[in-house]
Biopython code that builds the backbone (N, CA, C, O; Angstrom):
import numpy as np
from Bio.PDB.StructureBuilder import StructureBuilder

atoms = [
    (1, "UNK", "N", (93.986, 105.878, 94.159)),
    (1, "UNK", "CA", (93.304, 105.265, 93.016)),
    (1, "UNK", "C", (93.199, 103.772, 93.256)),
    (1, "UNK", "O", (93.901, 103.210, 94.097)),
    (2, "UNK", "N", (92.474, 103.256, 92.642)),
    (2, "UNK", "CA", (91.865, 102.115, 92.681)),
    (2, "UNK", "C", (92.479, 100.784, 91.991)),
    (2, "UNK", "O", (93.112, 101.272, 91.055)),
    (3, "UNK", "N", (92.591, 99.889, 91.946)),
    (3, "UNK", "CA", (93.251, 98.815, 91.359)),
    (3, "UNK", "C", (92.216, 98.788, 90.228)),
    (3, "UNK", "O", (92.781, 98.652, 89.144)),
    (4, "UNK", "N", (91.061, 98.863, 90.144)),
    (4, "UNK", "CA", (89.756, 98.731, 89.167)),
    (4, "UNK", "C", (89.398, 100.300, 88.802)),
    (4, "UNK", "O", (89.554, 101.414, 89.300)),
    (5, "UNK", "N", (88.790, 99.666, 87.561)),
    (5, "UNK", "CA", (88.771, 101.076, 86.588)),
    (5, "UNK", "C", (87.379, 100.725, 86.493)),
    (5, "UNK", "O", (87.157, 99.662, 85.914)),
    (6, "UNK", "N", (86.158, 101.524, 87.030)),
    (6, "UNK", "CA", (85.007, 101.769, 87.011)),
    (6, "UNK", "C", (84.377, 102.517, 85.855)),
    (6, "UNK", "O", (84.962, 103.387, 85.210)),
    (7, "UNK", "N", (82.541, 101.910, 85.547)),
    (7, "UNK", "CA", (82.244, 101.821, 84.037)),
    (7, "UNK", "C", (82.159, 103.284, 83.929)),
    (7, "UNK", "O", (82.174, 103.731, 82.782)),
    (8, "UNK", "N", (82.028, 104.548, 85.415)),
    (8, "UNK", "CA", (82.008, 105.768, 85.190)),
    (8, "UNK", "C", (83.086, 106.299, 84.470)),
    (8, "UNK", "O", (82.837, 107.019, 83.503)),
    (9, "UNK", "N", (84.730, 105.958, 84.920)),
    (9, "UNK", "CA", (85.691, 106.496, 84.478)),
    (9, "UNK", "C", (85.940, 105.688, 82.740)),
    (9, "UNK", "O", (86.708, 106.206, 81.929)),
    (10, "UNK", "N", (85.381, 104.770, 82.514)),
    (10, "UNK", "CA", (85.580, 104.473, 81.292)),
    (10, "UNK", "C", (84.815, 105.161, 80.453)),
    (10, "UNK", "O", (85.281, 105.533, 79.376)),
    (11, "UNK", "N", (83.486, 105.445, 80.826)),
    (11, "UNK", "CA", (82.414, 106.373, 80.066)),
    (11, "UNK", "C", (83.419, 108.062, 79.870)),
    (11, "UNK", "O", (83.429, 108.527, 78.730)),
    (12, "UNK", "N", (84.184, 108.851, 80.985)),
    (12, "UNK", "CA", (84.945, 109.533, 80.915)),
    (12, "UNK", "C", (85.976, 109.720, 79.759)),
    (12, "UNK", "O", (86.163, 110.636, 78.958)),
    (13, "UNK", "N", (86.603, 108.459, 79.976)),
    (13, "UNK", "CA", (87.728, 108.559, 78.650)),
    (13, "UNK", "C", (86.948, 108.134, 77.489)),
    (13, "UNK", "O", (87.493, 108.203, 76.387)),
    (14, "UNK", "N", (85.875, 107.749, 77.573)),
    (14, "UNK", "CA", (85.524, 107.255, 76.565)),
    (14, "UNK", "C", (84.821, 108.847, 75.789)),
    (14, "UNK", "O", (84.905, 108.925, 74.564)),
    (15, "UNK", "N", (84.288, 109.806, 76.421)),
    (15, "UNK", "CA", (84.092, 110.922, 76.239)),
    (15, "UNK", "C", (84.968, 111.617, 75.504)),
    (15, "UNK", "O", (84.762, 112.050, 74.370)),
    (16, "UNK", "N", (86.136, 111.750, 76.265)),
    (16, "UNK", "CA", (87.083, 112.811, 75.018)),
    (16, "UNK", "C", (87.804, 111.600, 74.337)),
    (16, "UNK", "O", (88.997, 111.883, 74.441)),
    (17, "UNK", "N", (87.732, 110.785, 73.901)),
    (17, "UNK", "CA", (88.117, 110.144, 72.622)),
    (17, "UNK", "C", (87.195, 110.709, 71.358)),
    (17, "UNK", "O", (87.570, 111.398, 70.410)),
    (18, "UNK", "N", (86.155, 110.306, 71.588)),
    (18, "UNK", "CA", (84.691, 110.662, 71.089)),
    (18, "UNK", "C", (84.901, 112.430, 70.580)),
    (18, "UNK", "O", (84.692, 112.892, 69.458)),
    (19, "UNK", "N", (85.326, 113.091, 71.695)),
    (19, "UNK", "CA", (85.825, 114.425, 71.098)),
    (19, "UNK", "C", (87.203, 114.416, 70.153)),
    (19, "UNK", "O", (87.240, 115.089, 69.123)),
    (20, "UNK", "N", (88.037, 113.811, 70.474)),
    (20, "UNK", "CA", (88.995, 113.620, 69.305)),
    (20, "UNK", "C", (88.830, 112.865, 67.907)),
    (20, "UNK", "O", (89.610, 112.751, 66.961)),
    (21, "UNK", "N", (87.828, 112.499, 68.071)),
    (21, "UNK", "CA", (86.986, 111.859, 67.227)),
    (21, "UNK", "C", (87.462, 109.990, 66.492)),
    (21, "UNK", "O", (87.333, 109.514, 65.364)),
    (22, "UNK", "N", (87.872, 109.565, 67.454)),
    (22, "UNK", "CA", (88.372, 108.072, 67.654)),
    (22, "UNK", "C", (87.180, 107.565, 67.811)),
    (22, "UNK", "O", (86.291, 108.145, 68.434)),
    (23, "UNK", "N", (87.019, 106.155, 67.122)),
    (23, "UNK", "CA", (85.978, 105.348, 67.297)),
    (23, "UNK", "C", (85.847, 104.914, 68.386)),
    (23, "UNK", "O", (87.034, 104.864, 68.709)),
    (24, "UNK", "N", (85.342, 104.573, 69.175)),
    (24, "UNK", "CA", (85.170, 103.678, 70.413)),
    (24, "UNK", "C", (85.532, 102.079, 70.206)),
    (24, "UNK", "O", (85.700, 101.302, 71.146)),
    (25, "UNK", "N", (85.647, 101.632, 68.449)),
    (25, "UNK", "CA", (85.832, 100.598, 68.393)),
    (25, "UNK", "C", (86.880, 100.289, 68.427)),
    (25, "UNK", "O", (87.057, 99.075, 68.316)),
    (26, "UNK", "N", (88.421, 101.382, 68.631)),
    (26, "UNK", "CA", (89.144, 101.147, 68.006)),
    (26, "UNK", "C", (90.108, 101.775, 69.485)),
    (26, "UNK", "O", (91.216, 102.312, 69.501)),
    (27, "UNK", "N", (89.255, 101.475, 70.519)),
    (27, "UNK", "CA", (89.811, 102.152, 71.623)),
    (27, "UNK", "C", (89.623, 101.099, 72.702)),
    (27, "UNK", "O", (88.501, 100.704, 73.019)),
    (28, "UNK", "N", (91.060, 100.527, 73.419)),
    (28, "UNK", "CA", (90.396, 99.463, 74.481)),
    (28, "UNK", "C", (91.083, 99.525, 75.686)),
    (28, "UNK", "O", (92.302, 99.403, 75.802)),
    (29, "UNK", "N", (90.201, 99.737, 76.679)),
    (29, "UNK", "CA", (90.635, 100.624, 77.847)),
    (29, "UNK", "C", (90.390, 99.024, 79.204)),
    (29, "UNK", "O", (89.367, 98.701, 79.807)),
    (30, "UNK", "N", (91.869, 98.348, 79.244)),
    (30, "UNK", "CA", (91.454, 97.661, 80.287)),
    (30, "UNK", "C", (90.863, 97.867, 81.953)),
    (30, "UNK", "O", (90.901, 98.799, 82.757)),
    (31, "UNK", "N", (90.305, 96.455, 81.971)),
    (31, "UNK", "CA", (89.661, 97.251, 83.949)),
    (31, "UNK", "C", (90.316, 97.272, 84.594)),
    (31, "UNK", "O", (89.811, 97.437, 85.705)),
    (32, "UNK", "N", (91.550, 97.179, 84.616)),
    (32, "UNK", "CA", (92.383, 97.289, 85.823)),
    (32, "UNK", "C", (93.550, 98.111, 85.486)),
    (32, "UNK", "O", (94.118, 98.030, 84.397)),
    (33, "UNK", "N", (93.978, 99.074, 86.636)),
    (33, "UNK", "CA", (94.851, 99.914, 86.601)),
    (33, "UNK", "C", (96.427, 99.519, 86.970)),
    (33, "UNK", "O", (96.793, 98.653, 87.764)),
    (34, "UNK", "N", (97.129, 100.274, 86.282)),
    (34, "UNK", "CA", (98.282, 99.560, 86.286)),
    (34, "UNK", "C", (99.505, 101.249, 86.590)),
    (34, "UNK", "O", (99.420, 102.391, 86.140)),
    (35, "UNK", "N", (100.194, 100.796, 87.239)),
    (35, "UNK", "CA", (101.341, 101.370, 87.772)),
    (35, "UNK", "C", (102.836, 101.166, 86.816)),
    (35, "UNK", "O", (103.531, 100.162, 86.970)),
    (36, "UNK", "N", (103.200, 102.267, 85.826)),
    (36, "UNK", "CA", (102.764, 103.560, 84.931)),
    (36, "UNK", "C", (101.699, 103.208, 84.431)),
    (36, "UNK", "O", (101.747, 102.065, 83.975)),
    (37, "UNK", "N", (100.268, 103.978, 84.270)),
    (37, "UNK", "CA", (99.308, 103.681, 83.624)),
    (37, "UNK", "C", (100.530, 104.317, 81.772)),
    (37, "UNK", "O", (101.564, 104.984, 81.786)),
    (38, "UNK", "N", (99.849, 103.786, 80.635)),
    (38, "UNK", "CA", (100.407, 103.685, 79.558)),
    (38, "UNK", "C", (99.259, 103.882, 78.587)),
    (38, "UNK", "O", (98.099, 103.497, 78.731)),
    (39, "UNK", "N", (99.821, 104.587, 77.516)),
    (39, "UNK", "CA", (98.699, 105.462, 76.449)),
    (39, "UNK", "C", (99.654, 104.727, 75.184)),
    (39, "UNK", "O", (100.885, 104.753, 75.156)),
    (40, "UNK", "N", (98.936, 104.200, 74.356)),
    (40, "UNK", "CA", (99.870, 103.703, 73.031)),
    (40, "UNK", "C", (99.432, 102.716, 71.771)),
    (40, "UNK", "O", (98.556, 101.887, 72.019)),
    (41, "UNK", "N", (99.823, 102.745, 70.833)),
    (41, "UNK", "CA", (98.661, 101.980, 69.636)),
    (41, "UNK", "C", (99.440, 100.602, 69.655)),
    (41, "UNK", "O", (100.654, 100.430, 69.768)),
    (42, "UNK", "N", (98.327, 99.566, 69.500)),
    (42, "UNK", "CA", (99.359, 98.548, 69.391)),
    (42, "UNK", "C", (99.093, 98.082, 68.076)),
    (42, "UNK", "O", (98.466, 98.720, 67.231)),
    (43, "UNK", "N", (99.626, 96.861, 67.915)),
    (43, "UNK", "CA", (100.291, 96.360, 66.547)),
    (43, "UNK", "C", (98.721, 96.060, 65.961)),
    (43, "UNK", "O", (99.047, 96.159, 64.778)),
    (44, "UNK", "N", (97.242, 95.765, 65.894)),
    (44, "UNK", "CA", (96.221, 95.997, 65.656)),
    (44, "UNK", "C", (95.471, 97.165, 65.067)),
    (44, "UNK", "O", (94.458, 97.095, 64.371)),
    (45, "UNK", "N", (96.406, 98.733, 65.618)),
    (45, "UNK", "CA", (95.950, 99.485, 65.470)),
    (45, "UNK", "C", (95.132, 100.144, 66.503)),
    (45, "UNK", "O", (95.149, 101.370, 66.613)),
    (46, "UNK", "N", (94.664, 99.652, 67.003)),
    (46, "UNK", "CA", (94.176, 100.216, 67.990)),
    (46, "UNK", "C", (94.871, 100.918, 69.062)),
    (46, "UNK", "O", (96.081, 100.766, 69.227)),
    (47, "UNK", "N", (94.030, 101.823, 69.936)),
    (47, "UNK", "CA", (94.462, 102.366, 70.869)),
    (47, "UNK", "C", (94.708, 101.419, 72.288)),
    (47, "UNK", "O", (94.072, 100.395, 72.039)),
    (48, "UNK", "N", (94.949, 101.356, 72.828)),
    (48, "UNK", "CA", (94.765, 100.913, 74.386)),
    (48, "UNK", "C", (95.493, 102.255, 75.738)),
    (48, "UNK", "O", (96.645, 102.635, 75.941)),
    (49, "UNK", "N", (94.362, 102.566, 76.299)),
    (49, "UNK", "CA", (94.744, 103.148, 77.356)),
    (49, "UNK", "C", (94.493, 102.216, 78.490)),
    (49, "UNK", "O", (93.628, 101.367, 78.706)),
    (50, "UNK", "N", (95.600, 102.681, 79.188)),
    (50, "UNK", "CA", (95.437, 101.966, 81.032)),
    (50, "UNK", "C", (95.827, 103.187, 81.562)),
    (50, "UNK", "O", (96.709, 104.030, 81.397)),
    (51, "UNK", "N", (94.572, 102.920, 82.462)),
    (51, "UNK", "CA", (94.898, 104.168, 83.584)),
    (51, "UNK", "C", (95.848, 103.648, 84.908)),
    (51, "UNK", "O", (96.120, 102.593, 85.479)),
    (52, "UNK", "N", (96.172, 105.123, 85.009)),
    (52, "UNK", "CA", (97.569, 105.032, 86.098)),
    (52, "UNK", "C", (97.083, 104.471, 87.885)),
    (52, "UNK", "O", (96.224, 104.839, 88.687)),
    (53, "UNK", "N", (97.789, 103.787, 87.887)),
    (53, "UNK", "CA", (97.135, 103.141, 89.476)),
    (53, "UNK", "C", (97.574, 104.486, 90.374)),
    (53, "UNK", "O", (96.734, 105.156, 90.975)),
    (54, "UNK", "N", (98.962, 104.777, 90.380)),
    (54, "UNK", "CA", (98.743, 105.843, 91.687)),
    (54, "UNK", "C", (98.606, 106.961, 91.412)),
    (54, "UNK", "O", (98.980, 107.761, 92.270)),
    (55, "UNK", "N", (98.071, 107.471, 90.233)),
    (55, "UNK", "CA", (97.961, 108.803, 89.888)),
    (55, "UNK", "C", (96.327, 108.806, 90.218)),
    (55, "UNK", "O", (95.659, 107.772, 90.245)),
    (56, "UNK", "N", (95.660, 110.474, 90.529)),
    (56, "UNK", "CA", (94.815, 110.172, 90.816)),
    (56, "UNK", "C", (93.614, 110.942, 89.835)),
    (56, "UNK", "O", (93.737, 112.136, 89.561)),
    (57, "UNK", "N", (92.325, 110.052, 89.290)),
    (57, "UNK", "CA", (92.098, 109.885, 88.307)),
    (57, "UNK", "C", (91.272, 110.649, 87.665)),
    (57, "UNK", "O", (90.693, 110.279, 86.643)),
    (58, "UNK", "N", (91.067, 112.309, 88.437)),
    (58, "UNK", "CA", (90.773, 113.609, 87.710)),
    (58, "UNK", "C", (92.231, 114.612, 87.353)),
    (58, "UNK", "O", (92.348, 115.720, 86.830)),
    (59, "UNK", "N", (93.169, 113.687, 87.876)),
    (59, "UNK", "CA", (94.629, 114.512, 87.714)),
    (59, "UNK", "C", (94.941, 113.797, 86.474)),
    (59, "UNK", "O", (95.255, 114.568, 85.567)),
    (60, "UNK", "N", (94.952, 112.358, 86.113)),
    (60, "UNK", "CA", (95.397, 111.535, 85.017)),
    (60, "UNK", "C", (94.574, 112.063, 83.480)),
    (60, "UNK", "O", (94.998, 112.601, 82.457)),
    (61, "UNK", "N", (93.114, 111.568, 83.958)),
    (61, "UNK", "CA", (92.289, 112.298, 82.953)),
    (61, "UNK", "C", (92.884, 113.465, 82.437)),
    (61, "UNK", "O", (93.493, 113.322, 81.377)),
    (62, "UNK", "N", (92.843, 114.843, 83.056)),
    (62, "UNK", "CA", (93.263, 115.880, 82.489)),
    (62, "UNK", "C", (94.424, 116.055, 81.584)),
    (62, "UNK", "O", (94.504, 116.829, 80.631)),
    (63, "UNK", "N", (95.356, 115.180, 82.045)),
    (63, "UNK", "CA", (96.868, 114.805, 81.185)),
    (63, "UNK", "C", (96.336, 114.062, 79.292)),
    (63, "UNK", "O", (96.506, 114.335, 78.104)),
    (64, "UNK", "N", (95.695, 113.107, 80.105)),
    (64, "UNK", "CA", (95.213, 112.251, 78.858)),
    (64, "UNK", "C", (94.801, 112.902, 77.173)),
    (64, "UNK", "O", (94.539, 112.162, 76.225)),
    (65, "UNK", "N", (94.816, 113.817, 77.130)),
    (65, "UNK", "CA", (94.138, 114.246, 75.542)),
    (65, "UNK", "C", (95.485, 114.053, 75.155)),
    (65, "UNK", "O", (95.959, 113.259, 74.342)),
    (66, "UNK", "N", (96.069, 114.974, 75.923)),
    (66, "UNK", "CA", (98.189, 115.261, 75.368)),
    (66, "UNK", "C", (98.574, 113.995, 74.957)),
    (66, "UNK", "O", (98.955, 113.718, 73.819)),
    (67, "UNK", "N", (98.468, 113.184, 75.944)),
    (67, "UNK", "CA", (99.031, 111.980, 75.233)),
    (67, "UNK", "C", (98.616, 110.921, 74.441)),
    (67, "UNK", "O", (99.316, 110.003, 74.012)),
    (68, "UNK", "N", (97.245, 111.137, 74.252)),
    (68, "UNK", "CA", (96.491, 110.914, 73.285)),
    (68, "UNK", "C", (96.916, 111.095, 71.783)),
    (68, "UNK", "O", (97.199, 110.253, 70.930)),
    (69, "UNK", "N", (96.877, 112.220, 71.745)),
    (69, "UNK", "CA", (97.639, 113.199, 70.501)),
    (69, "UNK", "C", (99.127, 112.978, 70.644)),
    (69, "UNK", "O", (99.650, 113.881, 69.990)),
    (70, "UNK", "N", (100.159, 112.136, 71.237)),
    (70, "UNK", "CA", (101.276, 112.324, 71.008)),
    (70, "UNK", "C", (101.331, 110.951, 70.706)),
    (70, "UNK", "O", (102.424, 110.486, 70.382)),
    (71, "UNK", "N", (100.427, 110.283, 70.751)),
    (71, "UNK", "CA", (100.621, 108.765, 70.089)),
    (71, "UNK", "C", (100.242, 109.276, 69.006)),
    (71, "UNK", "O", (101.187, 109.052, 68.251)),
    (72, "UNK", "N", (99.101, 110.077, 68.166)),
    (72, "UNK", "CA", (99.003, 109.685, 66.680)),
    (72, "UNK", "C", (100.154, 110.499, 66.121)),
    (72, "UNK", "O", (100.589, 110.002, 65.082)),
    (73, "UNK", "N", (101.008, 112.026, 66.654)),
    (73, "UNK", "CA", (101.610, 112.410, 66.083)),
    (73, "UNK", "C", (103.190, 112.027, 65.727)),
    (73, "UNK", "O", (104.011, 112.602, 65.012)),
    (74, "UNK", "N", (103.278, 110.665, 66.623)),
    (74, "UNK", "CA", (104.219, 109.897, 66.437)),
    (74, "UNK", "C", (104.200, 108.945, 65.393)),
    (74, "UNK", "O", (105.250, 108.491, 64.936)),
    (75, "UNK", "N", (102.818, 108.529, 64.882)),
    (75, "UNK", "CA", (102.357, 108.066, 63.690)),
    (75, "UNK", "C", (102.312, 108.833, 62.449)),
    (75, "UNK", "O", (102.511, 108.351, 61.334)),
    (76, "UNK", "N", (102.052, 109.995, 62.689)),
    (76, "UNK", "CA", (101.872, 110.814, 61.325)),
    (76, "UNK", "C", (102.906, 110.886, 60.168)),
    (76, "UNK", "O", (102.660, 111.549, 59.161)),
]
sb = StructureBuilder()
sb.init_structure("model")
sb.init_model(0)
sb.init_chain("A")
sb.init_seg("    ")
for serial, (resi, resn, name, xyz) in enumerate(atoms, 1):
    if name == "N":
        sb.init_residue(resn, " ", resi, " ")
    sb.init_atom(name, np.array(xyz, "f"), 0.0, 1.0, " ", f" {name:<3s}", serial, name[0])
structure = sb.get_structure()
């Protein structure tokens, strides 16, 4: 995986958010990948995902809804 997070793979996550039905406004996915990539709401409210630098990024994706959903159900 890449140190840079390309506008394809952001259009990707940006896809099943959109299916979980999260705003896009409220979702902020930096360009650069980081080693643990990290799923989590911050003090704004918002989401922020970073994708995982050495994971590789049709293996990460697939993980991603789960932990998607285990940030809001930690909120609920």
């Amino acid at each position: 995986m890449s140190d840079a997070v390309s506008f394809q793979q952001i259009n990707q996550i940006l896809e099943l958010t959109d299916e979980l039905e999260i705003n896009r406004e409220w979702v902020e996915i930096p360009l650069g990948a980081e080693s643990p990539g990290v799923v989590r709401k911050l003090d704004n409210g918002k989401l922020e995902i970073i994708v995982d630098a050495d994971v590789p990024f049709e293996e990460w994706l697939g993980a991603l809804e789960s932990k998607v959903r285990a940030v809001f159900e930690v909120d609920a």
